[in-house]
C-alpha positions as CSV (number, residue, x, y, z in Angstrom):
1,X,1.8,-1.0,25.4
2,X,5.1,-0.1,23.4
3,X,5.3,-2.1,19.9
4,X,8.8,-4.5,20.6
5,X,8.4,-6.8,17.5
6,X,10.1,-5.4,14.6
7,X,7.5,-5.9,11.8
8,X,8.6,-6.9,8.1
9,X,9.0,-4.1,5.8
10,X,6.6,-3.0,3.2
11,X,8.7,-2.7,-0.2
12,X,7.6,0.5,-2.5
13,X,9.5,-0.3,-5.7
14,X,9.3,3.0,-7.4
15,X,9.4,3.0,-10.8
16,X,10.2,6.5,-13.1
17,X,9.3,7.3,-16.4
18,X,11.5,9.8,-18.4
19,X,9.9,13.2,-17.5
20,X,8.3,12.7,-14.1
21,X,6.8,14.7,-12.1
22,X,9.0,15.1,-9.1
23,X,6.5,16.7,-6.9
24,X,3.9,13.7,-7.5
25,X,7.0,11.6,-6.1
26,X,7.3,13.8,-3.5
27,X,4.1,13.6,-2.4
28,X,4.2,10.0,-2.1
29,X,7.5,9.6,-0.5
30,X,7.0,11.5,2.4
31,X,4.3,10.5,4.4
32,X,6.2,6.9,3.9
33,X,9.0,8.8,5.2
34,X,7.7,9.9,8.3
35,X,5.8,6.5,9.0
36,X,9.2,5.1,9.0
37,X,10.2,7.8,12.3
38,X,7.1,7.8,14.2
39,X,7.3,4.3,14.3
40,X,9.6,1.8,16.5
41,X,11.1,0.0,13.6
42,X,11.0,1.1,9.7
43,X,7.5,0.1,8.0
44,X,8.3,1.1,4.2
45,X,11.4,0.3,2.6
46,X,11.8,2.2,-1.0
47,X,13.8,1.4,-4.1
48,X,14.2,3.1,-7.4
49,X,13.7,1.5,-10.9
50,X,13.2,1.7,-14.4
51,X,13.3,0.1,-17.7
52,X,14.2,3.1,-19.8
53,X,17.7,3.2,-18.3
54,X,20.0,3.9,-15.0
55,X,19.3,7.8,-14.3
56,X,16.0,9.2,-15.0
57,X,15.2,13.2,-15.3
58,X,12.6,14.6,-14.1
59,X,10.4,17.1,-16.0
60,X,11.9,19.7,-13.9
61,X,15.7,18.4,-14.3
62,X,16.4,16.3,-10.8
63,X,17.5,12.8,-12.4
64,X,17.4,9.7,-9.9
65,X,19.5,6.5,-10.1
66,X,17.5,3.8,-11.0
67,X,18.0,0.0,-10.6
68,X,16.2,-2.6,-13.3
69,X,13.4,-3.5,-12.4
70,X,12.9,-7.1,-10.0
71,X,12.3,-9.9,-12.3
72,X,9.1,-11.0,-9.9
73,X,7.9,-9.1,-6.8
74,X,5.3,-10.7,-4.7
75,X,2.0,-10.3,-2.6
76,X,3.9,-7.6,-0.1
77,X,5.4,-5.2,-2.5
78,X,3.9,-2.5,-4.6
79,X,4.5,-0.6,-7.7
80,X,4.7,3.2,-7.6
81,X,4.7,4.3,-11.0
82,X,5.5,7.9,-11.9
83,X,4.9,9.3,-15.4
84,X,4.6,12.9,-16.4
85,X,4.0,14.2,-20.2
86,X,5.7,11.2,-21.9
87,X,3.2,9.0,-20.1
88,X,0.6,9.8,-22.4
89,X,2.4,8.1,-25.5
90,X,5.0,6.0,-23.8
91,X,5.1,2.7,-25.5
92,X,7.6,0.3,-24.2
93,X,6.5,-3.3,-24.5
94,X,8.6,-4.3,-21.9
95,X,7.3,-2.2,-18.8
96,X,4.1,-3.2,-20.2
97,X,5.0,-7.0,-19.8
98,X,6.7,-6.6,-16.7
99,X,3.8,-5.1,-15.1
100,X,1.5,-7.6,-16.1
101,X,3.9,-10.2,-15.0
102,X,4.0,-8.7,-11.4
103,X,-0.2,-8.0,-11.3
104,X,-0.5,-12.1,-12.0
105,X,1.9,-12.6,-9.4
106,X,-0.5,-10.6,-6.9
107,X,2.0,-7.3,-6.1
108,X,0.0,-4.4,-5.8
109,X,0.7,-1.3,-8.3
110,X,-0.5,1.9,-8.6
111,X,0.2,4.9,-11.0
112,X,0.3,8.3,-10.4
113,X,0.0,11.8,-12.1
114,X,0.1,10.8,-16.3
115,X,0.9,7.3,-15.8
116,X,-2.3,6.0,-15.8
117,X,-1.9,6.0,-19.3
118,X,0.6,3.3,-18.8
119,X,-1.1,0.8,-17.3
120,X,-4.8,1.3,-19.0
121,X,-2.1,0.3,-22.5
122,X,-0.7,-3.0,-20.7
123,X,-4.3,-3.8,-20.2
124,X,-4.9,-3.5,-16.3
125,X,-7.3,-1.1,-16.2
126,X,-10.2,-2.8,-18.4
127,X,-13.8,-2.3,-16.6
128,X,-12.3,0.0,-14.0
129,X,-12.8,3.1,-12.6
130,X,-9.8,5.7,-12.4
131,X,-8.1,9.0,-12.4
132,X,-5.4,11.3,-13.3
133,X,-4.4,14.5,-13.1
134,X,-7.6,16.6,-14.7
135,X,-5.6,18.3,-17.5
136,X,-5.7,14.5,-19.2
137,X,-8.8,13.2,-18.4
138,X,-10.8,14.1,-22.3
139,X,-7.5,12.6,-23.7
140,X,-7.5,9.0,-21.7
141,X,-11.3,8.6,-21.9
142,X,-11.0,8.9,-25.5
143,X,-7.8,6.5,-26.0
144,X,-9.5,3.8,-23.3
145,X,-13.2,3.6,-23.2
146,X,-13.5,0.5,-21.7
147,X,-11.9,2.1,-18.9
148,X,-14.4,4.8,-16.3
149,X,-12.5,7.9,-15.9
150,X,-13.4,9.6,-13.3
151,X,-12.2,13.2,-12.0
152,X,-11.4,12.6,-7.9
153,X,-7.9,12.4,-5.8
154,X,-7.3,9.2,-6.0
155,X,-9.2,5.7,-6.6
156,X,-8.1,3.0,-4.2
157,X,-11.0,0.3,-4.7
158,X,-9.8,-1.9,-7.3
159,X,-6.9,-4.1,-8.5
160,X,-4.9,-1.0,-9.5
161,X,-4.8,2.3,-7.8
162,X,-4.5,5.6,-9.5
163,X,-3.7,9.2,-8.2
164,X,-4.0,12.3,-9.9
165,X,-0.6,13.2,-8.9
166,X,0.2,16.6,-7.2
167,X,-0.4,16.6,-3.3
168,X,-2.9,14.1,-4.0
169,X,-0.2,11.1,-3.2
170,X,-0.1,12.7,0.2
171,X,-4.0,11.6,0.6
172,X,-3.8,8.4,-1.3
173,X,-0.2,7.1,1.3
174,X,-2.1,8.5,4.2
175,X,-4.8,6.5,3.0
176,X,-2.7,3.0,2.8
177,X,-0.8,3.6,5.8
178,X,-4.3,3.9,7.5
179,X,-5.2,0.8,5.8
180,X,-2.1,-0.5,6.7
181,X,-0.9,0.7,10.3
182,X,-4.5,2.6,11.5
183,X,-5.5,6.0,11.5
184,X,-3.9,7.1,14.6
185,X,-1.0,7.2,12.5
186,X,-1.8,8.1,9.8
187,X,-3.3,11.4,11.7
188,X,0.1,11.8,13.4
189,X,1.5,11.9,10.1
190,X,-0.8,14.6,8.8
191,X,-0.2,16.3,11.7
192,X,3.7,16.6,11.0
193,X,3.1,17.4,7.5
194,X,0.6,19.8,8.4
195,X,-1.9,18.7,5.6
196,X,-5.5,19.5,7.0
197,X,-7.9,17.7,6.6
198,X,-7.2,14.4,4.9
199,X,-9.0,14.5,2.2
200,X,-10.8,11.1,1.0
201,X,-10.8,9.5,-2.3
202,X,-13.7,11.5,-4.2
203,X,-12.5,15.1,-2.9
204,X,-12.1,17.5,-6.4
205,X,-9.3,18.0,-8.5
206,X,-10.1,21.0,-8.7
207,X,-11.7,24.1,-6.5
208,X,-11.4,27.6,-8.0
209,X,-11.8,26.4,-11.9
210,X,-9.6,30.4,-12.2
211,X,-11.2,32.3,-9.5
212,X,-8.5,33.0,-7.3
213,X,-8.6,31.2,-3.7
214,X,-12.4,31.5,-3.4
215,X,-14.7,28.5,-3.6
216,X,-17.5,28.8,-5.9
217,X,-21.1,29.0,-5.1
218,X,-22.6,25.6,-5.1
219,X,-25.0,26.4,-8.2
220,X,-22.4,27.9,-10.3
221,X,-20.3,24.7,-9.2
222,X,-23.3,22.4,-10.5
223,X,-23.9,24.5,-13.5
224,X,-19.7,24.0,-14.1
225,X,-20.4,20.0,-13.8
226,X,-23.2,19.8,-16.2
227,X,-21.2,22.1,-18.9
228,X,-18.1,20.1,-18.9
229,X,-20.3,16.6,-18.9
230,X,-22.0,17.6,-21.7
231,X,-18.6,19.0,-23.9
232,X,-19.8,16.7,-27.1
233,X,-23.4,17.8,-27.0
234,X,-23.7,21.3,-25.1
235,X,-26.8,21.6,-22.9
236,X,-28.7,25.0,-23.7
237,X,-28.6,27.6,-20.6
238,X,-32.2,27.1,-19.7
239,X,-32.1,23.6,-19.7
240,X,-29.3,23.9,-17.1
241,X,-30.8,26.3,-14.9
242,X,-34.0,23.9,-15.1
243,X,-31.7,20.5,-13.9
244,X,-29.8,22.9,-10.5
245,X,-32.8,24.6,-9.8
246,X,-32.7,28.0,-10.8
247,X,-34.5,30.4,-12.9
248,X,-32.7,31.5,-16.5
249,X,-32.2,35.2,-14.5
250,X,-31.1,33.6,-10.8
251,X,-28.4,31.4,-13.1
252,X,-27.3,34.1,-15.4
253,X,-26.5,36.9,-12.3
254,X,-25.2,34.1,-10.3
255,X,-22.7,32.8,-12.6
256,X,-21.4,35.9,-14.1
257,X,-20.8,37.5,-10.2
258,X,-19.0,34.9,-9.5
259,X,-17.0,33.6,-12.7
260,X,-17.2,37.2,-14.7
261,X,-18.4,35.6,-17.9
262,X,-21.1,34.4,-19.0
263,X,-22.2,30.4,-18.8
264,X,-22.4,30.7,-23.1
265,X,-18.6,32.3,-22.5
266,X,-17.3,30.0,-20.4
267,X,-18.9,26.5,-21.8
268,X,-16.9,27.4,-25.4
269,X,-13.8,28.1,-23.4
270,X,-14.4,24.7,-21.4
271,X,-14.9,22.5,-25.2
272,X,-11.9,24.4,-26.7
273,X,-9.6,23.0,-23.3
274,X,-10.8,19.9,-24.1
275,X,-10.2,20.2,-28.0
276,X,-6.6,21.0,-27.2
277,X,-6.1,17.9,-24.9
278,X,-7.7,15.6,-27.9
279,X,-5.1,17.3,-30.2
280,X,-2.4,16.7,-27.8
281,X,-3.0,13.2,-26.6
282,X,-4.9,11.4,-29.4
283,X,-4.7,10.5,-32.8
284,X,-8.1,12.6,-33.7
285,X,-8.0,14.5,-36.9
286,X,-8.7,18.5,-36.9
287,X,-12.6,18.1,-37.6
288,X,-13.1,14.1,-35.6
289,X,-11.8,16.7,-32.6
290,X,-13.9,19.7,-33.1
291,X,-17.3,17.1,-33.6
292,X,-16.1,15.4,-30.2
293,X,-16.5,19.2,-28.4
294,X,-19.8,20.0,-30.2
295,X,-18.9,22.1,-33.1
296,X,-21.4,22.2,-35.8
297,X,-18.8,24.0,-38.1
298,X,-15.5,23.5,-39.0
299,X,-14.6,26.9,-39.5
300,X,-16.0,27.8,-36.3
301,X,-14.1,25.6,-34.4
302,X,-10.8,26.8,-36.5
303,X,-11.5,30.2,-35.6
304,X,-13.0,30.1,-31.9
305,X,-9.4,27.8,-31.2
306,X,-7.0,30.7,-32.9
307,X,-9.0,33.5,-31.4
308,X,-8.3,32.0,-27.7
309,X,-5.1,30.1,-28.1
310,X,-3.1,32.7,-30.9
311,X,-2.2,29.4,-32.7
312,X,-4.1,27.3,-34.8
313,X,-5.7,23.6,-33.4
314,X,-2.9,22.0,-36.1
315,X,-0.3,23.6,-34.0
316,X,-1.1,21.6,-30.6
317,X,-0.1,18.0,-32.7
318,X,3.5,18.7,-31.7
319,X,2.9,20.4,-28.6
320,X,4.5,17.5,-26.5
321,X,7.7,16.9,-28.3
322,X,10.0,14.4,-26.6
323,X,12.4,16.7,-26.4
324,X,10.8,19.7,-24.3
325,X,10.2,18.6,-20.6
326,X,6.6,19.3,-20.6
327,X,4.1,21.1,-22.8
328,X,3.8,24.4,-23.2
329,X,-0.2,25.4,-21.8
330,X,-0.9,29.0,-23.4
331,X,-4.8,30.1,-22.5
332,X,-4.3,29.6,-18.8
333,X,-8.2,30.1,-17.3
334,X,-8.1,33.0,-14.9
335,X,-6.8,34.8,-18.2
336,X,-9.6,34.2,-20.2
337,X,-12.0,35.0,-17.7
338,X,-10.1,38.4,-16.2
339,X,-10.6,39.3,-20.1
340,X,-14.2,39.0,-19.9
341,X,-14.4,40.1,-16.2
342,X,-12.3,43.5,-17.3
343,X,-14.9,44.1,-20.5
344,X,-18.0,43.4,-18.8
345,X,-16.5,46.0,-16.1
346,X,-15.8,48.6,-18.9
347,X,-19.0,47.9,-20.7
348,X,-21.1,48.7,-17.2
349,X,-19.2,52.0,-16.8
350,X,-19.8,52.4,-20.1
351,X,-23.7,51.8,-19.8
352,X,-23.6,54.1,-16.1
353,X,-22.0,57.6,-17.6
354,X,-24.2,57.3,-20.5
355,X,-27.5,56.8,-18.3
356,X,-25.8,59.7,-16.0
């Protein structure tokens, strides 16, 4: 039976924060986009706003025209909010406001990439769960621990949704037009964006952790989990071959084949990440940060950090200035473990002419 009724359209009010990240927006827009042609009468209408004036740049220099922001949306409108590095210390007390004004009047909002940040500071995120994009998680955990951060796509059960920005929007729309309009078009629209499969809420972030395309072997991925949960208080290697299953030797071959360092190697690379996003994103001194990722020792922090950075920990206070787009990420983690992959290479050739 064809749909004749034209049905009243859903208002996405998208509001930009100086420096977003266009392909987060994107992501979003399109399926919304495409809902709008498969069906017989538009189902999404979107708008562009913002608070921090009328054209706003993107981290990678597209600027949009924004209108204010409505005084008072209601029950049938939603809030896309789009942040990007100046999310993490955006302060603006009248977004803030505003968005608590429009979560009492019952419109739905949900913030995507960085801007999580945003609305966990206006106080809508208390005893929630959430996510962002990965790179921030240690950093907005630490600044809001009343709120659960959790590393997945996109969270959808609560008041306020959150997406981890990326192609992640295109899971999280899919997922509301389902709600919205049912699967079958939903599917349709995956189908014309080719994005196979849909992923659901929980998928990963994150699949090769610097390993090219491959997927990682399920006990290296579980031995991976149980490092980076346990950055503040490292878990010795036979303890975490005892909790996946594996003997010390099954865990040591089966990590270093696959990630080409070893699970010692790779855990101090995974706290110093997560010392650099406590630098960048919190107010933690030097030696508050290297205590938070498990260093006994100042002075080994201080040097492990310059050895796989080049630049001291003091260096990454000012490594999101307003005035550069986005921060600059030296230490990239296919780098750091080619290094070890090439010298454990040299050192077997090394050990094989000698026996010869």
């Amino acid at each position: 039976m064809t749909e004749t009724t034209p049905r009243a359209q859903s208002p996405m009010r998208c509001v930009l924060i100086p420096r977003f990240n266009m392909l987060a927006l994107t992501s979003m827009l399109e399926p919304l986009r495409l809902a709008n042609t498969l069906s017989p009468s538009p189902l999404y209408r979107r708008s562009f706003h913002s608070v921090d004036g009328d054209y706003i740049t993107s981290m990678d220099g597209f600027g949009i025209a924004c209108a204010p922001v409505p005084e008072r949306l209601n029950r049938s409108e939603t809030v896309l909010l789009f942040g990007g590095p100046g999310s993490v210390h955006y302060r603006n007390p009248r977004l803030f406001s505003w968005l608590r004004l429009q979560a009492r009047l019952g419109a739905r909002i949900c913030a995507v990439d960085l801007a999580p940040h945003i609305v966990a500071r206006a106080g809508l995120l208390n005893g929630q769960k959430a996510t962002l994009h990965w790179t921030a998680l240690p950093g907005f955990q630490e600044q809001f621990p009343d709120v659960t951060a959790v590393e997945q796509l996109f969270v959808a059960d609560g008041p306020v949704l959150t997406a981890a920005g990326g192609t992640a929007g295109i899971d999280l729309m899919l997922h509301v037009v389902g709600q919205m309009h049912g699967a079958a078009l939903s599917g349709e629209i995956s189908d014309r964006m080719t994005h196979h499969p849909i992923r659901p809420a929980t998928a990963q972030q994150r699949v090769t952790l610097g390993r090219s395309d491959a997927r990682l072997p399920q006990s290296v991925r579980a031995a991976v989990d149980l490092i980076e949960a346990h950055v503040a208080d490292p878990v010795s290697v036979p303890e975490i071959a005892a909790r996946i299953g594996l003997s010390h030797r099954q865990l040591l071959r089966e990590f270093s084949a696959a990630m080409g360092c070893s699970v010692v190697q790779f855990g101090l690379l995974l706290r110093l990440q997560h010392a650099r996003v406590l630098l960048m994103s919190t107010g933690l001194g030097v030696r508050e940060v290297a205590t938070a990722t498990g260093f006994n020792s100042l002075s080994h922090f201080a040097h492990a950090f310059r050895k796989c950075f080049g630049r001291p920990a003091s260096a990454f206070r000012s490594a999101q200035p307003d005035i550069e787009p986005e921060p600059h990420w030296p230490g990239a983690l296919h780098a750091f473990l080619d290094t070890h992959e090439v010298r454990r290479r040299i050192n077997q050739q090394m050990a094989g002419a000698q026996g010869g």
